[in-house]
GUSEGU-622857 format. One line per field, with one value per atom (N, C-alpha, C): residue number from 1; residue in one letter; chain; atom name; x, y, z. Coordinates in Angstrom, 3 decimals. Layout:
N
i <- [NUM:...] $
aa <- [a:...] $
ch <- [A:...] $
at <- [CA:...] $
c1 <- [X:...] $
c2 <- [Y:...] $
c3 <- [Z:...] $
REM end
This chain:
193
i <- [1:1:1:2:2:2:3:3:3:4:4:4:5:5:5:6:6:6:7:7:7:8:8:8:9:9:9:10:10:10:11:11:11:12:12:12:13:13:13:14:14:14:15:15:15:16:16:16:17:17:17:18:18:18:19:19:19:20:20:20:21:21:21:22:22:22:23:23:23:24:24:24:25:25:25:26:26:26:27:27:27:28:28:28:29:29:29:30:30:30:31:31:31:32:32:32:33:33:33:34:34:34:35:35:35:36:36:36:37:37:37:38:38:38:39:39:39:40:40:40:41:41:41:42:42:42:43:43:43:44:44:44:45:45:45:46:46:46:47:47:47:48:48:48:49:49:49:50:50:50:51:51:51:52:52:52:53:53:53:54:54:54:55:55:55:56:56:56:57:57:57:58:58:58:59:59:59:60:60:60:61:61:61:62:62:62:63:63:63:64:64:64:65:65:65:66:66:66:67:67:67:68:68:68:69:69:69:70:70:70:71:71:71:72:72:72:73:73:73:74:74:74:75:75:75:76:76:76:77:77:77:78:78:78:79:79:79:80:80:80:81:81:81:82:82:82:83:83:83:84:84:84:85:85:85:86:86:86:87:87:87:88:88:88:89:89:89:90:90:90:91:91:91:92:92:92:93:93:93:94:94:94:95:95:95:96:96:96:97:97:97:98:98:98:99:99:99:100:100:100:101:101:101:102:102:102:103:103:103:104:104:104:105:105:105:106:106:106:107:107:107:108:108:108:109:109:109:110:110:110:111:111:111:112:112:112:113:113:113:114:114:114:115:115:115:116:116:116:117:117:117:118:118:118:119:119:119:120:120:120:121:121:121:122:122:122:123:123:123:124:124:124:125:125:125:126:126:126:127:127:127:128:128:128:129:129:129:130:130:130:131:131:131:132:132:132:133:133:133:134:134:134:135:135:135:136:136:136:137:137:137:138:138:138:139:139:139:140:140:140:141:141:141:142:142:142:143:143:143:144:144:144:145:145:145:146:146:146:147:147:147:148:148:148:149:149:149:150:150:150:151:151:151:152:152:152:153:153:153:154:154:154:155:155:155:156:156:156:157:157:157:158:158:158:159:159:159:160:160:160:161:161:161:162:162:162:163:163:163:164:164:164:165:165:165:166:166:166:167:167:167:168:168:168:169:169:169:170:170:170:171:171:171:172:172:172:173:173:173:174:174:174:175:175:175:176:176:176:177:177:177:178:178:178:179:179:179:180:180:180:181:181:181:182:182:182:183:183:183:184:184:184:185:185:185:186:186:186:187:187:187:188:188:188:189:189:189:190:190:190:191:191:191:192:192:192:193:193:193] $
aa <- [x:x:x:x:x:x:x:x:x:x:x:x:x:x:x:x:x:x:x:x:x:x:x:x:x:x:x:x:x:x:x:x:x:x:x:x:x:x:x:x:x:x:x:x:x:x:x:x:x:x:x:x:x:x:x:x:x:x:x:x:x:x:x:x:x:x:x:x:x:x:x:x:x:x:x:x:x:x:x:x:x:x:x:x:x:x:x:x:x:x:x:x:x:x:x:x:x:x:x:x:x:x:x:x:x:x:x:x:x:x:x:x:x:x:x:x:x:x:x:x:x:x:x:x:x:x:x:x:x:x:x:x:x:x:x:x:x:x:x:x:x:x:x:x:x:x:x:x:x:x:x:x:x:x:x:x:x:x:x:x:x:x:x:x:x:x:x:x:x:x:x:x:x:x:x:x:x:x:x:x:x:x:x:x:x:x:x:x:x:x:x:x:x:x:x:x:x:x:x:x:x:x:x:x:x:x:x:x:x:x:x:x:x:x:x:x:x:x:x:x:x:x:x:x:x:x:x:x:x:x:x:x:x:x:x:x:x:x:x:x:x:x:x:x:x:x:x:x:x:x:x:x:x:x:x:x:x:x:x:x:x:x:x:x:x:x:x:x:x:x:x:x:x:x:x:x:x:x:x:x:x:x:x:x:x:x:x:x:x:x:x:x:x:x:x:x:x:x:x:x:x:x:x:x:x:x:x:x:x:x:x:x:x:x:x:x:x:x:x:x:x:x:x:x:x:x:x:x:x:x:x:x:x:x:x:x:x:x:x:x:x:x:x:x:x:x:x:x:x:x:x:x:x:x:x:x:x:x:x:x:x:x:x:x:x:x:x:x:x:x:x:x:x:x:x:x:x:x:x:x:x:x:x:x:x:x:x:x:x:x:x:x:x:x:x:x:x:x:x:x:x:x:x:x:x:x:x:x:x:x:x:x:x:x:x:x:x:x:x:x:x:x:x:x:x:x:x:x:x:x:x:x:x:x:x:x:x:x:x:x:x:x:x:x:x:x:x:x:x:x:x:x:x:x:x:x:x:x:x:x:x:x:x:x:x:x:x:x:x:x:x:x:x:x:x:x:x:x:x:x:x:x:x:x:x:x:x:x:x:x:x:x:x:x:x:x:x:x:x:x:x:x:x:x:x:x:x:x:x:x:x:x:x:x:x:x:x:x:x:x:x:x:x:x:x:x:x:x:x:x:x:x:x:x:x:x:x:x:x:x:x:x:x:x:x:x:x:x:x:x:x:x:x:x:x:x:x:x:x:x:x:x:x:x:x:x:x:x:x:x:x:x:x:x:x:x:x:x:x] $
ch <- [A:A:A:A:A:A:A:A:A:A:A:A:A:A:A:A:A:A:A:A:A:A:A:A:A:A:A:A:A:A:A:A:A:A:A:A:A:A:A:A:A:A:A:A:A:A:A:A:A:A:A:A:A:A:A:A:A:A:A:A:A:A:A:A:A:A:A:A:A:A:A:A:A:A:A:A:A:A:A:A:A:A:A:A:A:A:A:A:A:A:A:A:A:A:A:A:A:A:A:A:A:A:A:A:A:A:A:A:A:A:A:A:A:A:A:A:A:A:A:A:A:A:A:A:A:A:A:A:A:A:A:A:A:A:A:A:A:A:A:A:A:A:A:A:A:A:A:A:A:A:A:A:A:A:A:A:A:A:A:A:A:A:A:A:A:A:A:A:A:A:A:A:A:A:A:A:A:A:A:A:A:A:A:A:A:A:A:A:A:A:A:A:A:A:A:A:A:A:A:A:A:A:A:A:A:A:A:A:A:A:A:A:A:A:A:A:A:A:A:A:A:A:A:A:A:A:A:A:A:A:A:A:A:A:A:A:A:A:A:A:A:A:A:A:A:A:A:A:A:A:A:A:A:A:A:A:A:A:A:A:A:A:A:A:A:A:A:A:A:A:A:A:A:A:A:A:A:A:A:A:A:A:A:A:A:A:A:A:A:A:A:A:A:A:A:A:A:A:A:A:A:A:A:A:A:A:A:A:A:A:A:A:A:A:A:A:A:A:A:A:A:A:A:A:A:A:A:A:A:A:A:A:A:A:A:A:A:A:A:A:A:A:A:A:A:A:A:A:A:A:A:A:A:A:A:A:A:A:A:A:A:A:A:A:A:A:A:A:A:A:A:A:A:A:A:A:A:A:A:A:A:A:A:A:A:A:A:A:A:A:A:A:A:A:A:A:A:A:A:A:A:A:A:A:A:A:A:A:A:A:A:A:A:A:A:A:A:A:A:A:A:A:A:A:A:A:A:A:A:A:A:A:A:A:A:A:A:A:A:A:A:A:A:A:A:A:A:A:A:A:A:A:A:A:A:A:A:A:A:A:A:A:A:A:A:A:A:A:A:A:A:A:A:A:A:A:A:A:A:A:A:A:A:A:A:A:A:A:A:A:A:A:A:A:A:A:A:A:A:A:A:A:A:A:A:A:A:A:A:A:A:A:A:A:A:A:A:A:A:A:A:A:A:A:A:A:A:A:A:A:A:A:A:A:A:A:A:A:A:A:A:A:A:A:A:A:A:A:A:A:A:A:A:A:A:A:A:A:A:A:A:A:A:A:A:A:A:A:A:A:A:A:A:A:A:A:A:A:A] $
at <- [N:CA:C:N:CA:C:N:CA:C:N:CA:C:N:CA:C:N:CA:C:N:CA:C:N:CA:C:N:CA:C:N:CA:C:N:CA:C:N:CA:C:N:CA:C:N:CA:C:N:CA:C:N:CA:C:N:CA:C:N:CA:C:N:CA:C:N:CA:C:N:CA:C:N:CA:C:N:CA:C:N:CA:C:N:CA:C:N:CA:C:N:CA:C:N:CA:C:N:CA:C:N:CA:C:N:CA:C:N:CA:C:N:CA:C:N:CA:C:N:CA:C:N:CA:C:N:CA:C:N:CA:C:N:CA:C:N:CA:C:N:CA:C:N:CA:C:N:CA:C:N:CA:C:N:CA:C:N:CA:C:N:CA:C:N:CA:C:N:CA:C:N:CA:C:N:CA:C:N:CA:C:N:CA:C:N:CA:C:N:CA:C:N:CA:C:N:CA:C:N:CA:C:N:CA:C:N:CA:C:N:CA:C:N:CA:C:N:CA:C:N:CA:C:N:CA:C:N:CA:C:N:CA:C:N:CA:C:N:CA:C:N:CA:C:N:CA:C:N:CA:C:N:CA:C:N:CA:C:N:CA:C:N:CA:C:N:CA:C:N:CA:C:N:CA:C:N:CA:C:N:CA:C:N:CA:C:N:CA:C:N:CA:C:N:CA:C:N:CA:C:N:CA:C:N:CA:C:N:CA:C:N:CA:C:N:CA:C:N:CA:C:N:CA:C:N:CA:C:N:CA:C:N:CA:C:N:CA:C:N:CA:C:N:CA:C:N:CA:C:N:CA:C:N:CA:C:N:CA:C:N:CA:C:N:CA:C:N:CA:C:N:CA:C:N:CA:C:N:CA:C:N:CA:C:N:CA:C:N:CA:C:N:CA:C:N:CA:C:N:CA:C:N:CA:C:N:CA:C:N:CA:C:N:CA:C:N:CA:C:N:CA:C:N:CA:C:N:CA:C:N:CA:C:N:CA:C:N:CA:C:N:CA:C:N:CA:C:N:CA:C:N:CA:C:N:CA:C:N:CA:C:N:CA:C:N:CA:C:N:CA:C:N:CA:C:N:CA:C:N:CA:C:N:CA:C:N:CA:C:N:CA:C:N:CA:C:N:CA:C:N:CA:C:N:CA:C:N:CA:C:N:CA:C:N:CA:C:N:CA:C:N:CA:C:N:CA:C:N:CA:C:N:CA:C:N:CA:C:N:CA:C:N:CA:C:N:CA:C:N:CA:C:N:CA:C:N:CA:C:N:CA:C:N:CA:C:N:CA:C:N:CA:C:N:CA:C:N:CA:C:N:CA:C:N:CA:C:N:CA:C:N:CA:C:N:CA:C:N:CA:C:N:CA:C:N:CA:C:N:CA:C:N:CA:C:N:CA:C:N:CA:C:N:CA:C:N:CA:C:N:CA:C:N:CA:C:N:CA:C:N:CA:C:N:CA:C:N:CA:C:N:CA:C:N:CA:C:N:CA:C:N:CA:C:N:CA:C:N:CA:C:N:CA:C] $
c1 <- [-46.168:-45.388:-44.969:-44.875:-45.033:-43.272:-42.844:-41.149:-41.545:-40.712:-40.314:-39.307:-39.387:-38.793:-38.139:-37.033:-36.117:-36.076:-36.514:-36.570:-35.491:-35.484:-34.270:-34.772:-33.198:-33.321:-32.590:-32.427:-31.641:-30.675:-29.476:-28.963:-28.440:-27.962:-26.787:-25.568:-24.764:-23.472:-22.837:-21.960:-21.853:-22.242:-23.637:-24.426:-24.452:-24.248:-24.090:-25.133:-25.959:-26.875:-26.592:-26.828:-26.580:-27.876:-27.650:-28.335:-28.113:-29.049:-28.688:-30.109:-29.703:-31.541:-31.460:-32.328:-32.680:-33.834:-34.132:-35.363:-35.600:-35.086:-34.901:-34.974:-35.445:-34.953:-34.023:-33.449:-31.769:-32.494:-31.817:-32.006:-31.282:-30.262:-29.024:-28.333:-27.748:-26.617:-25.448:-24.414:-22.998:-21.901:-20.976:-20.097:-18.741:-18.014:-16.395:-15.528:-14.467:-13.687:-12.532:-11.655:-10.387:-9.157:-7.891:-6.775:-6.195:-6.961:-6.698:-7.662:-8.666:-9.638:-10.427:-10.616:-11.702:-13.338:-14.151:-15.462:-16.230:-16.550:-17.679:-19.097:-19.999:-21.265:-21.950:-22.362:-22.884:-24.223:-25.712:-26.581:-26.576:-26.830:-26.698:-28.383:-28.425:-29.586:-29.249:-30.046:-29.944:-29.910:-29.217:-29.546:-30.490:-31.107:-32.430:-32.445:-31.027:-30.886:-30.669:-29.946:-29.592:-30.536:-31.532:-32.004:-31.140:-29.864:-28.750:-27.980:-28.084:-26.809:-25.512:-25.397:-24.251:-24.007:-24.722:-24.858:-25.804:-26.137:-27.192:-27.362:-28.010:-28.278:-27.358:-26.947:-26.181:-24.924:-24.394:-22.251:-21.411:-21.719:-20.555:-20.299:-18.817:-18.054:-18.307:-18.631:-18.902:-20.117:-20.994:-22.265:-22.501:-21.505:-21.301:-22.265:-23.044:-23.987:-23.454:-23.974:-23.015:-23.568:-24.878:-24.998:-24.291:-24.265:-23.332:-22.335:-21.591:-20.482:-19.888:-21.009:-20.735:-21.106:-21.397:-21.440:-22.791:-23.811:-25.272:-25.972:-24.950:-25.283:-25.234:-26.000:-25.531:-25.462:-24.430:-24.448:-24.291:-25.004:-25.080:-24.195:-23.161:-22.573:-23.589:-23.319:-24.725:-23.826:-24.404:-23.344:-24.453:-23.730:-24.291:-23.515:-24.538:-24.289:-24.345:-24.034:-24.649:-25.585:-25.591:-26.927:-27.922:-29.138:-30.299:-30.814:-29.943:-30.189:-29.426:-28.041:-27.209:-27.856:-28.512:-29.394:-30.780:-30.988:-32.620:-31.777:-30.587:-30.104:-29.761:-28.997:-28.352:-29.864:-31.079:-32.213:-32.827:-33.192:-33.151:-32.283:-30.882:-30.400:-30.440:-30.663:-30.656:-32.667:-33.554:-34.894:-34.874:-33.847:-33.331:-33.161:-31.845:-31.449:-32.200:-33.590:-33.983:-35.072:-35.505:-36.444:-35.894:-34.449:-33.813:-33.993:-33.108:-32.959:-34.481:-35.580:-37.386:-37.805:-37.092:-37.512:-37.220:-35.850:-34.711:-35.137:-36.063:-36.445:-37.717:-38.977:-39.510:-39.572:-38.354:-38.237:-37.807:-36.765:-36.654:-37.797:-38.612:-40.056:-41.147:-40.871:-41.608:-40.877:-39.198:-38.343:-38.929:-39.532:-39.380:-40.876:-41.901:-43.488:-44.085:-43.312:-44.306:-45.175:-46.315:-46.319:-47.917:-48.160:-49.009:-48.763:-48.772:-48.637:-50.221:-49.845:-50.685:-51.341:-52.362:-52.277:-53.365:-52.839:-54.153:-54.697:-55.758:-56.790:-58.018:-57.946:-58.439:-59.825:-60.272:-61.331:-62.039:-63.153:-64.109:-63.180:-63.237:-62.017:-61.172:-60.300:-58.929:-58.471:-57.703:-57.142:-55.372:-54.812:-53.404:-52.836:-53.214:-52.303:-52.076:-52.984:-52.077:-51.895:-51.958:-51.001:-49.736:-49.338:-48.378:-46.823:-46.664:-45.716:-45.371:-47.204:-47.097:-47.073:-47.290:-47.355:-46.008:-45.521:-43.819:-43.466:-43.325:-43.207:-43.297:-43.761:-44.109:-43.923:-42.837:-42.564:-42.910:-44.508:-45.020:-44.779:-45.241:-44.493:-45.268:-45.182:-46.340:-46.344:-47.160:-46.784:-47.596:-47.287:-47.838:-49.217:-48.317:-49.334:-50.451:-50.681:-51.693:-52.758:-51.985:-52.543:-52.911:-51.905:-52.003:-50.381:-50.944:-49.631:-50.162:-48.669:-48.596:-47.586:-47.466:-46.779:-46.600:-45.766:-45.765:-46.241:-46.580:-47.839:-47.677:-46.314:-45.905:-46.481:-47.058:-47.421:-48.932:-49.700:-51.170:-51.516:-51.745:-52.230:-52.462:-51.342:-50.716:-52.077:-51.661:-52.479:-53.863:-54.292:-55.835:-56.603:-56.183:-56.680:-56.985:-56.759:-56.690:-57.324:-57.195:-58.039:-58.085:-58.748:-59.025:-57.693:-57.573:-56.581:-56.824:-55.925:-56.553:-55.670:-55.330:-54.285:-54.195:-53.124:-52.906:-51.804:-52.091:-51.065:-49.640:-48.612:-47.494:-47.148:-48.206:-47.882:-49.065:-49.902:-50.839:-50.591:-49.559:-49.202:-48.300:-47.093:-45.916:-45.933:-45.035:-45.217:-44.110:-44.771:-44.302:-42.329:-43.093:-41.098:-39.942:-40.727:-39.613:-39.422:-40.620:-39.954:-40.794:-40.885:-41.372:-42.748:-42.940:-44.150:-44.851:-45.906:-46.774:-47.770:-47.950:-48.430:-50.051:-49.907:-51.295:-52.184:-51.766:-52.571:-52.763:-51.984:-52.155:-53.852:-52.985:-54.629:-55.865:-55.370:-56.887:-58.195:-56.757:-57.265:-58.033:-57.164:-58.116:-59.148:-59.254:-60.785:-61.832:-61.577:-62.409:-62.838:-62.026:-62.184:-62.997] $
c2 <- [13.902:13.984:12.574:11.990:10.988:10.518:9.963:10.124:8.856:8.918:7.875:6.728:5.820:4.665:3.825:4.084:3.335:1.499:0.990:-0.235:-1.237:-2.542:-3.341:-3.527:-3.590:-3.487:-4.160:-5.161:-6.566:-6.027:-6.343:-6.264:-7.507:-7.654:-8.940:-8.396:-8.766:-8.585:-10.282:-10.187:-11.568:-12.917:-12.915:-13.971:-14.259:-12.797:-12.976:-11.782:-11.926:-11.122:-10.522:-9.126:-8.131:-7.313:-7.041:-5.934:-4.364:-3.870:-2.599:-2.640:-0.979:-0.164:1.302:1.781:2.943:3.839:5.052:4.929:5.438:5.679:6.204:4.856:5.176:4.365:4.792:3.497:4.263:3.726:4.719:4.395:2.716:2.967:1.752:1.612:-0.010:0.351:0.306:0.547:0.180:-0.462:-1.173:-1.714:-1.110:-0.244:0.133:-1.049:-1.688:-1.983:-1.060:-0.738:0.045:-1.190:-0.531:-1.259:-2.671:-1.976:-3.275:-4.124:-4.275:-5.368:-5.046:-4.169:-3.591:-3.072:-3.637:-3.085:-2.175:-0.919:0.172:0.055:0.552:0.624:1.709:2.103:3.635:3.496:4.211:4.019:5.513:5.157:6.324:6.932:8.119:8.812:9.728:9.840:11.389:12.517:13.289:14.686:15.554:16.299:16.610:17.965:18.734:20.013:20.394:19.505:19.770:18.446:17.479:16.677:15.204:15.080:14.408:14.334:16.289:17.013:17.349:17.443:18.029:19.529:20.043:21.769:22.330:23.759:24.582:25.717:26.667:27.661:28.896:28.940:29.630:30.109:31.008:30.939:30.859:30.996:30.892:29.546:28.985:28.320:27.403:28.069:27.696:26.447:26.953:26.565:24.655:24.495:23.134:23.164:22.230:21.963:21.859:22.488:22.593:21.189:20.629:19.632:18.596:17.939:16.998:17.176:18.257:18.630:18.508:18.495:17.848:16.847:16.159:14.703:14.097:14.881:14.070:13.692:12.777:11.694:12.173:11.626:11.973:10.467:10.606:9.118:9.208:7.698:8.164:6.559:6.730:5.569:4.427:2.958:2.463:1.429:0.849:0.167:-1.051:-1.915:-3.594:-4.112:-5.782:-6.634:-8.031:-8.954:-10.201:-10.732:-10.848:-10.875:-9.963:-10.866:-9.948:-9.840:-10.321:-10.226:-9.292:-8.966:-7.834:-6.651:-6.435:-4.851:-4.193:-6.055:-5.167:-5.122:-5.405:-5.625:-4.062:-3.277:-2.567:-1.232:-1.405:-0.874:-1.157:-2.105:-1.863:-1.345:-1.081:-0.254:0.994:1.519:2.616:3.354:2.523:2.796:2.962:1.916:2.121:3.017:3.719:5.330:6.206:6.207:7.340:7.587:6.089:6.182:6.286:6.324:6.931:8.413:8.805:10.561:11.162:10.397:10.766:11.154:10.199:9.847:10.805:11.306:12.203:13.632:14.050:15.020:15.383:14.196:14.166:14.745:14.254:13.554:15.654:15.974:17.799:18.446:18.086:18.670:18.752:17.637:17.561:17.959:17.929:19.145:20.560:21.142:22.388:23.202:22.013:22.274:21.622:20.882:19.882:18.796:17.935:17.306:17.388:18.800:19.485:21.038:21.209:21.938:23.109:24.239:24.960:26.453:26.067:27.051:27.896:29.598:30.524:31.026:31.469:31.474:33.115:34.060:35.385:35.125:36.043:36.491:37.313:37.866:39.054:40.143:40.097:41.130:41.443:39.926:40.605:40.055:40.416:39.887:39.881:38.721:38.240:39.187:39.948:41.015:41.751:42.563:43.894:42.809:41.610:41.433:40.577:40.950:40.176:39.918:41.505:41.250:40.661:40.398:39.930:37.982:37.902:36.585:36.106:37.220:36.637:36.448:37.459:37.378:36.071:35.140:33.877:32.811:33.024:31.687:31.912:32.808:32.492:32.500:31.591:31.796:32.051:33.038:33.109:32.393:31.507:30.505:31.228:31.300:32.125:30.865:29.520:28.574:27.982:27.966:28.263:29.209:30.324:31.761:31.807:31.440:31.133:31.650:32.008:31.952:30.338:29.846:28.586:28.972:28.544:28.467:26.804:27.306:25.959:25.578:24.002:23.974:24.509:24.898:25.643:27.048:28.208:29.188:29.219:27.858:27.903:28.706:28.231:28.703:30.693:30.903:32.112:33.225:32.665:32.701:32.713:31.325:30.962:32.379:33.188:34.094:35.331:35.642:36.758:35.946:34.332:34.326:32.630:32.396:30.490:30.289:29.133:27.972:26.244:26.245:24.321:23.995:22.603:21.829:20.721:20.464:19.316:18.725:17.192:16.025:16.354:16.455:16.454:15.046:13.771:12.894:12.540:13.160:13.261:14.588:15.416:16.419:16.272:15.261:15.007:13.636:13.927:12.949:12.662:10.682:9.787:9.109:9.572:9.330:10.527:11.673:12.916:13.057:13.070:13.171:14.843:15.267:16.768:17.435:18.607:18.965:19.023:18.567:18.769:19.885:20.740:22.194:21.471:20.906:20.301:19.606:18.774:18.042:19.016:19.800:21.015:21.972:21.664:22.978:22.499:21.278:20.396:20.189:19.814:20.159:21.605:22.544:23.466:24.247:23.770:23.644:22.958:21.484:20.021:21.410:21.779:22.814:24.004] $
c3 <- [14.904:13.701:13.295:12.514:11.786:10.834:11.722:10.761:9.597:8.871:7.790:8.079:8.168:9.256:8.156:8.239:7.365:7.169:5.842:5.905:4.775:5.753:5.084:3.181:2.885:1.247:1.168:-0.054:-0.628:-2.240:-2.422:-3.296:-3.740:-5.302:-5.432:-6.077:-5.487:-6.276:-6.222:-7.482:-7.673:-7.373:-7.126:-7.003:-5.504:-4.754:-3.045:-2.724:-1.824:-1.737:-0.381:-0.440:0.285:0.784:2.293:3.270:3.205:3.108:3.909:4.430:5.668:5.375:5.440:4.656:3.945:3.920:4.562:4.029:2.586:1.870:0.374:-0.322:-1.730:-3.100:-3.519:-4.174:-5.027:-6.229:-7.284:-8.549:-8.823:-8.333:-7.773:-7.271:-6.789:-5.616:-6.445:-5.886:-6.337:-5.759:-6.195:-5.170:-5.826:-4.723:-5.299:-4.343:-4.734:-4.774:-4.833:-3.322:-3.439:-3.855:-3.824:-4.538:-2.774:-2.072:-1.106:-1.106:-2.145:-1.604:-1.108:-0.205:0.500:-0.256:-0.255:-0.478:0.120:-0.666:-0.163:-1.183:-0.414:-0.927:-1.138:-2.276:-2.591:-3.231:-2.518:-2.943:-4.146:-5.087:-6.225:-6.855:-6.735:-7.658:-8.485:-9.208:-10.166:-9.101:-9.769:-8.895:-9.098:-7.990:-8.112:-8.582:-8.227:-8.882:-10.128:-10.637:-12.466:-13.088:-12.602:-13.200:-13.963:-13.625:-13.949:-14.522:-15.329:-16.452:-15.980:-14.496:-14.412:-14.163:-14.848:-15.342:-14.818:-14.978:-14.779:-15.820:-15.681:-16.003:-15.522:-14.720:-13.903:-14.442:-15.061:-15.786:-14.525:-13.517:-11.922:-12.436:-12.267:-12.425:-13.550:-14.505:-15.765:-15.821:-14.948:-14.808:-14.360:-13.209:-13.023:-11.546:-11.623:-10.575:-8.810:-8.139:-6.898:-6.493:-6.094:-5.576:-5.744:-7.285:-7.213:-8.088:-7.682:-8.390:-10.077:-10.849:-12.138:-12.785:-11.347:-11.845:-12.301:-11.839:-12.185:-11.521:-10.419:-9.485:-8.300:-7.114:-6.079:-5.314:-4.415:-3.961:-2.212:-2.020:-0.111:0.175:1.005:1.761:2.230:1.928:2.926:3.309:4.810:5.454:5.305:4.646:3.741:4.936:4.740:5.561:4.577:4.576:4.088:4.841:5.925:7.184:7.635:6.997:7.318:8.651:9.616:11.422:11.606:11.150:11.667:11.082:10.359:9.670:10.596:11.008:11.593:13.335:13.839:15.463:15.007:14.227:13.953:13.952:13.406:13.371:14.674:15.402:16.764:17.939:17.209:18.491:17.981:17.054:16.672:17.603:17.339:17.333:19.060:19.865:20.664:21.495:21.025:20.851:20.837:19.798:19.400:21.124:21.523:22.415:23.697:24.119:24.714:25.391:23.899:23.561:24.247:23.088:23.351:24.860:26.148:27.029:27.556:27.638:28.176:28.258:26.918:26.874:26.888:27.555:27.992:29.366:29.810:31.733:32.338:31.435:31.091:30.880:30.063:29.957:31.335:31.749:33.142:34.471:34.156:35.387:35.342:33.553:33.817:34.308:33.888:33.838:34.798:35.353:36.247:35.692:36.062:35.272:34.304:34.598:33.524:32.931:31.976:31.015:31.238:31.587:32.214:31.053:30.152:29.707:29.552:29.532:30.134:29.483:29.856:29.003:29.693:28.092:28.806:29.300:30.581:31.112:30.229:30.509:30.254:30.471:31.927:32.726:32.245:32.149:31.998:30.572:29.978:28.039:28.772:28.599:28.440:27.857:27.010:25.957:26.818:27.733:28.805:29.884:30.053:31.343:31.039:29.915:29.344:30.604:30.841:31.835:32.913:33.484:35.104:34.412:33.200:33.059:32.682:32.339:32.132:33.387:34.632:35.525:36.392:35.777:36.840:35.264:34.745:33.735:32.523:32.254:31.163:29.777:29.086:27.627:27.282:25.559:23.965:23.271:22.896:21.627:20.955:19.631:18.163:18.002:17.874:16.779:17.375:18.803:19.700:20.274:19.962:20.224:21.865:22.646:24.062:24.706:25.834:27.030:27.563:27.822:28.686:29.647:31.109:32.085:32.966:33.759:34.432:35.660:36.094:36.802:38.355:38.956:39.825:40.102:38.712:39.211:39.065:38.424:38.253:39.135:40.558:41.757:41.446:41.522:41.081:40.038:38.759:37.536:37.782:38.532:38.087:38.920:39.724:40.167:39.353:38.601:37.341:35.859:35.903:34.783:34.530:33.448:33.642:33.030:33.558:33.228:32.608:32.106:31.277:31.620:32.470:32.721:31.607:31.250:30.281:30.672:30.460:30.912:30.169:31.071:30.138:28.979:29.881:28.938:28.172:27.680:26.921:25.906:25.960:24.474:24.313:24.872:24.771:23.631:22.084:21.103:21.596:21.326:21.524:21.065:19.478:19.269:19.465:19.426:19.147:20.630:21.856:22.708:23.514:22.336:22.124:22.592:22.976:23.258:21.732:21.701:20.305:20.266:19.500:19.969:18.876:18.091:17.354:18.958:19.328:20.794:21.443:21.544:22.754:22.190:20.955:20.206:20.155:19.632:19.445:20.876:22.562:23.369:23.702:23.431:24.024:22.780:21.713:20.815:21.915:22.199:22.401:24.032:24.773:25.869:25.361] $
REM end
């Protein structure tokens, strides 16, 4: 799966140029000024539900757009920097994080499966559909988008006696940034099988 990777964006306000990162376009940025001096930053778009009227079609509350309440606009907080080193340190600890989290639930993936991903596959003999129970019985799961029971590599032994089995690397269907089992690698393997 393929995320959208948020990248640094440049603004000016009074002839001082400003950071953020985003992965969106703003129509524009904005700078509010509260009564202490303090500066906030609001990346602003049209709204995508009323097109930037405000209104709808709708008479519930006299037909005022729930998304952005009336207003047209919708606006997202963005945390500006004047330094374009503090945006991308701030994007590396975040990318950081994410490969963290990724790892974590990797490292769970391989507590619960071992470190192949075991999945079965009907005989002549025998069809997974009537032995559905004895395969629950020892772990097994249904995945719909595979059209497979998978179990874990603890009851192969078990399994491979009643019918074939495909071992797959937990770190060969395991995507890279989410962390996640990928059921596309998984399928593609047992086509290429």
């Amino acid at each position: 799966m393929e995320f959208i990777k948020p990248t640094i964006k440049e603004v000016e306000f009074d002839n001082q140029k400003y950071y953020y990162s985003s992965v969106q376009d703003f129509d524009e940025v904005i700078q509010d000024i509260n009564p202490l001096g303090k500066a906030k930053y609001y990346g602003v778009n049209r709204c995508w539900k009323c097109h930037g009227t405000g209104s709808v079609i709708w008479q519930r509350d006299n037909g005022i757009c729930y998304e952005c309440n009336g207003r047209g606009k919708l606006f997202t907080t963005l945390k500006v920097s004047k330094n374009k080193e503090t945006i991308q340190r701030r994007l590396d600890r975040q990318k950081d994080k994410e490969k963290d989290v990724a790892n974590k639930k990797t490292a769970k993936i391989k507590e619960q499966y071992g470190n192949n991903l075991v999945i079965v596959l009907d005989t002549e003999e025998n069809k997974t559909y009537e032995w559905r129970e004895y395969l629950k019985s020892h772990k097994g799961r249904w995945n719909p988008f595979i059209s497979h029971w998978y179990i874990p590599e603890s009851e192969a032994d078990e399994i491979s006696k009643n019918f074939n089995i495909i071992k797959l690397g937990i770190d060969k269907i395991v995507d890279e940034e989410s962390g996640e089992i990928s059921w596309t690698k998984i399928k593609e393997s047992i086509i290429e099988k």
